[in-house]
Each structure stands twice: as C-alpha cells, then as structure tokens.
C-alpha positions, 0 to 999 in steps of 0.5 A: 872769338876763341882760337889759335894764332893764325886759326882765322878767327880775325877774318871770321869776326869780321864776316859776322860783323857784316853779317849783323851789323856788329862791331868787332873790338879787339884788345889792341883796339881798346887799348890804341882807343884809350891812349888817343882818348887820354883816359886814365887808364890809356896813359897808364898803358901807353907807358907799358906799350912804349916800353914794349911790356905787356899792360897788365891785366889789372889795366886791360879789364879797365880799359875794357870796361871803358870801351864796353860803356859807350854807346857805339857798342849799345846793340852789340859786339864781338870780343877777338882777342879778350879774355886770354885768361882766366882773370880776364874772364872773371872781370868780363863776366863782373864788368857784363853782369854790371851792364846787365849784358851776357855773352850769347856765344864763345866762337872757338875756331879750331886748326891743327897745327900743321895746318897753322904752322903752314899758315903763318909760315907763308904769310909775309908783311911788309914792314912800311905799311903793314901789308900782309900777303900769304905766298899760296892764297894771297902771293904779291905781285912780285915776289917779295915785293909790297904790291902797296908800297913796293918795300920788301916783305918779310917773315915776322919773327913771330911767324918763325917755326920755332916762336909757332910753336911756342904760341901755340903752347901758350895759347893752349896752357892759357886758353883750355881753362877757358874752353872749359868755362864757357863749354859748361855754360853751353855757349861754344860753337865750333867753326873750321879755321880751314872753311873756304871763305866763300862758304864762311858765311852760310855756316856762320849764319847757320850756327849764328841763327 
C-alpha cells in the first residue's frame, strides 16, 4: 500500500483483507512484534523506540525479514507502511526473491492535498485510548468529549496545518522514486482516497480480480 498521510490506504488495507483473507502488516506492527518476542533485532529497535528515534533502516529490513518467514503470512499479505525508501525496497525485493515471493500489486491510493489537510484537520483522538474520531464523517457524541472514555479529544500535533504539509513533501520526495520502481514493473493500480466506503469493495475487487 502506497499513499499520502491521511490518503486512506489504512481503512483500504483493511477491507482487502476481509475481502481475501489476507493479513495486513505494518512497520509499527512488525517492529511492536519483534520487541515482545525479544528478538534479536526487536531489542535493538526498542532501544531506538524508547528514545523516540527513528530505527534505522538496517533494523527495519531485519525485523522485516523475521515477520515475513513465519507461517501466518504463508498464503499471503499486505505491506502498509514498507517500504518508505528506495533502500527499503531494495531489501524487500532481496528478503522476496529469497523466499521465492513476488509482489502482485503496489496500491497507490491518491488525494489531493486539500483534501488531505481537510482530512487530517478534522480528525480528533483521544489521548487515554486511542480513539480517533473526524469532526464531518465520524463526529463523538459530545463535542470534544471521547465517546469510549469520555477524556478529551485532541489535535495531534502531526495533524497541524503546517507538520501537514511538511509530511506530504516528504512523503513526496521519498515516495516518487518508488512509484517509479514499481509503474516500470506495471504492478501499480490506483484507487481513489475519496471512494465512498460502501463502493470501496467492489472497485477493489475490481481492480484485485
């Protein structure tokens, strides 16, 4: 899965997994797995994770690799949140053709800005229990109240207008390399980040097969 912050290729990840029985693994995943596992490399990345760093990519592909040889992942998965870099998909491609694996498709899910910073703008979490609610489609009970836990809501830093718009360079200066990678080995489909939910599955199975 491919796509901006606040794209919607999260909820889009999860519906092709009910639709095909896949699971959805993400970087934080992976890397929260190898931690409580006490892995090699899970101890090394929670050094970096309770500092707040970044795990390095040299960690990340490791942990990958680890995730990607068990047997829950033997008829298939999805990839949201890896690779972000070109490194990144250098080592997918390596720790893949070891296991005798391809990837079938690259979900490139695509929003306009606008649209994104309307988005994230209006999302508000709760801080206790993690509760995210959008203020147009998905508004609390109370304004400003957790319907879960009844703490107050919040908007996250990196929802701000200003750290928005920073993401989405990165995102782009990071993320064009690899849209190129992958349109050049004519994997990529494109869905919509604004498709209404309900019609979400039947493009996807459309474009899926």
């Amino acid at each position: 899965m491919l796509g901006p912050p606040g794209s919607g290729k999260g909820t889009q990840a999860r519906i092709i997994s009910e639709l095909y029985g896949v699971p959805v693994v993400t970087t934080g995943d992976m890397l929260r797995d190898a931690v409580a596992r006490g892995t090699e490399h899970g101890r090394v990345a929670k050094g970096y994770m309770d500092r707040g760093e970044l795990v390095p990519d040299r960690i990340v592909n490791m942990v990958v690799q680890e995730r990607l040889s068990m047997p829950d992942l033997g008829a298939g998965f999805i990839l949201d949140g890896f690779p972000r870099s070109t490194a990144q998909a250098d080592a997918l491609d390596r720790i893949l053709k070891e296991r005798g694996l391809r990837l079938d498709y690259v979900i490139h899910v695509t929003l306009g800005d606008e649209a994104i910073a309307a988005r994230l703008g209006n999302r508000r979490s709760c801080p206790a229990c993690g509760a995210v609610y959008h203020l147009e489609s998905k508004p609390p009970k109370a304004a400003g109240v957790c319907d879960e836990c009844g703490s107050g809501l919040i908007l996250r830093d990196d929802d701000q207008p200003e750290v928005i718009r920073h993401r989405l360079e990165v995102y782009r200066e990071k993320t064009r390399p690899l849209l190129e990678r992958y349109e050049g080995a004519g994997i990529i489909r494109e869905v919509p980040g604004d498709c209404p939910l309900d019609e979400l599955p039947r493009l996807l199975r459309k474009i899926l097969g």
